[in-house]
C-alpha positions as CSV (number, residue, x, y, z in Angstrom):
1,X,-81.4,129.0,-26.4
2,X,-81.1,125.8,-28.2
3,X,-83.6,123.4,-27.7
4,X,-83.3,119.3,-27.1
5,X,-84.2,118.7,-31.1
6,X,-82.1,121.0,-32.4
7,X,-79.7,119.4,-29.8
8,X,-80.6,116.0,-31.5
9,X,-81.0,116.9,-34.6
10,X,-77.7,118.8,-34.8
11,X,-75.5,115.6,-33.2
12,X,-77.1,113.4,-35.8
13,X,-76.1,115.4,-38.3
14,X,-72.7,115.3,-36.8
15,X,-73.1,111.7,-36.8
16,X,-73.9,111.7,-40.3
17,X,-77.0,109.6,-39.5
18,X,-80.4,110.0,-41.2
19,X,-83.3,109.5,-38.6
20,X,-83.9,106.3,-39.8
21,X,-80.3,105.1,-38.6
22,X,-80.8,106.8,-35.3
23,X,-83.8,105.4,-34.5
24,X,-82.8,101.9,-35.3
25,X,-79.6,102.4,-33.8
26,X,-81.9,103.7,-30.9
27,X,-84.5,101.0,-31.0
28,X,-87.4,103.4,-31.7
29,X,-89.6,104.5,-34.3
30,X,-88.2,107.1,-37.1
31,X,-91.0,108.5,-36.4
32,X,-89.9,109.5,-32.8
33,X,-86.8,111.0,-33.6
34,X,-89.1,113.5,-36.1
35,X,-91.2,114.3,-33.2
36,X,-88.2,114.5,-31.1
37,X,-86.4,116.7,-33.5
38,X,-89.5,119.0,-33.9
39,X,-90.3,119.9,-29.9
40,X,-92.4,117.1,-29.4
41,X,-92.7,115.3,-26.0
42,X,-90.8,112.3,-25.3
43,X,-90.6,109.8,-22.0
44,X,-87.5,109.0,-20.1
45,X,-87.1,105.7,-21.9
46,X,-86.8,107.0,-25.4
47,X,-84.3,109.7,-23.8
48,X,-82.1,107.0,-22.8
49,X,-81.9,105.3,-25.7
50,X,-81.6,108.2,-27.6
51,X,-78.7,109.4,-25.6
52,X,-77.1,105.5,-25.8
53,X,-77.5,105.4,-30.0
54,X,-76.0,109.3,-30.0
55,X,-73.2,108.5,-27.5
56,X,-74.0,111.5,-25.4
57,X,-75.2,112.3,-21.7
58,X,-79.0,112.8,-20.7
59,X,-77.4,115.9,-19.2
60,X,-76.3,117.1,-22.6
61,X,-79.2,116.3,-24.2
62,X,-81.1,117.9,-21.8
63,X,-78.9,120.9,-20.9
64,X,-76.5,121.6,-23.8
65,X,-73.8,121.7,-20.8
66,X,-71.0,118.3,-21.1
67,X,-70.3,116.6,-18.3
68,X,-66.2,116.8,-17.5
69,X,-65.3,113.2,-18.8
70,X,-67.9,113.6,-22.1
71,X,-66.3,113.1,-25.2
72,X,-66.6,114.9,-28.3
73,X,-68.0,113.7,-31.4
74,X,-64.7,113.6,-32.9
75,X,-63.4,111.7,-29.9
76,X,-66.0,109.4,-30.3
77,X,-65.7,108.8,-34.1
78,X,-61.6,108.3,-33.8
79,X,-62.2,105.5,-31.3
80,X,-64.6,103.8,-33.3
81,X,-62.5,104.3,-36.6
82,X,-59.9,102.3,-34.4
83,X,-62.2,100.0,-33.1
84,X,-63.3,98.9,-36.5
85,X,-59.4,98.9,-37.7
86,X,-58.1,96.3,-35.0
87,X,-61.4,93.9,-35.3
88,X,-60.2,93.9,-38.9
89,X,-56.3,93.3,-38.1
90,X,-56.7,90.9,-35.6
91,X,-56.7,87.5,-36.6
92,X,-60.0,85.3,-35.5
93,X,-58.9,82.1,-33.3
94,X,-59.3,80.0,-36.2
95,X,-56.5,82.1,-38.1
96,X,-53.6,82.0,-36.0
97,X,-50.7,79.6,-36.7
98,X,-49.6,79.2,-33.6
99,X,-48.9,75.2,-33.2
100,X,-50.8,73.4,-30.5
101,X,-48.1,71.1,-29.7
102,X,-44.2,70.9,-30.0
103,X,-43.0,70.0,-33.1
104,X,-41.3,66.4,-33.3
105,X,-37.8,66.3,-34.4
106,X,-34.2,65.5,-33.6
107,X,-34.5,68.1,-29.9
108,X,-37.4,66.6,-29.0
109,X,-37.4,63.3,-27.7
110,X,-40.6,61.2,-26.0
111,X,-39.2,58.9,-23.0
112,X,-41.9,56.7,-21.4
113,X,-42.3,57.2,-18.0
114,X,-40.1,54.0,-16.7
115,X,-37.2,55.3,-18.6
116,X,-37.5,58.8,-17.8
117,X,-37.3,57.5,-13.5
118,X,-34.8,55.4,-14.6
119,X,-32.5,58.2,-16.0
120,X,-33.7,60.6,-13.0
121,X,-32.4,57.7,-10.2
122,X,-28.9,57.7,-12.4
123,X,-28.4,61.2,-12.0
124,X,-29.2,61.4,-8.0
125,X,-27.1,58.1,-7.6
């Protein structure tokens, strides 16, 4: 039976993460995820933000069992390979073109308002 560190180690591997990334993606101590990875004791805190940082149920971590909607790692790594694509492809608000206002030209004409209620009474009289 596999245990929760081998569990841990074996999804940071996965992950390609050293301890030192997991644990700071984790907020904790690289330390922790040694003693973690080694059978140690850990609280429910640490669990939790071990399970956050490796993108995976306490259930999993726990159990080795997935919970129905649980992705895979390879799930998990395709999304984020296309969440880092479209931040790059999308243009930042200060990048767009798009003009603010219409263009002035020969279609566009400004009336002031006493002409434009001048022209509307001519067309309903």
């Amino acid at each position: 039976m596999e245990t929760i560190g081998a569990r841990v180690r074996g999804l940071r591997k996965e992950m390609g993460l050293t301890q030192a990334e997991l644990a700071a993606r984790a907020g904790v101590d690289q330390s922790t995820i040694s003693d973690i990875e080694r059978g140690k004791s850990f609280g429910a805190e640490v669990l939790m933000a071990v399970c956050q940082a490796l993108l995976k149920s306490p259930q999993f971590i726990m159990t080795g069992r997935a919970e129905a909607l649980e992705l895979t790692t390879v799930e998990v790594n395709m999304i984020a390979a296309y969440r880092r694509a479209t931040e790059k492809a999308a243009p930042k608000p200060d990048e767009t073109h798009a003009p603010t206002t219409a263009p002035a030209g020969p279609s566009v004409r400004k009336v002031s308002a006493p002409a434009a209620k001048a022209r509307k009474q001519q067309k309903v009289g």
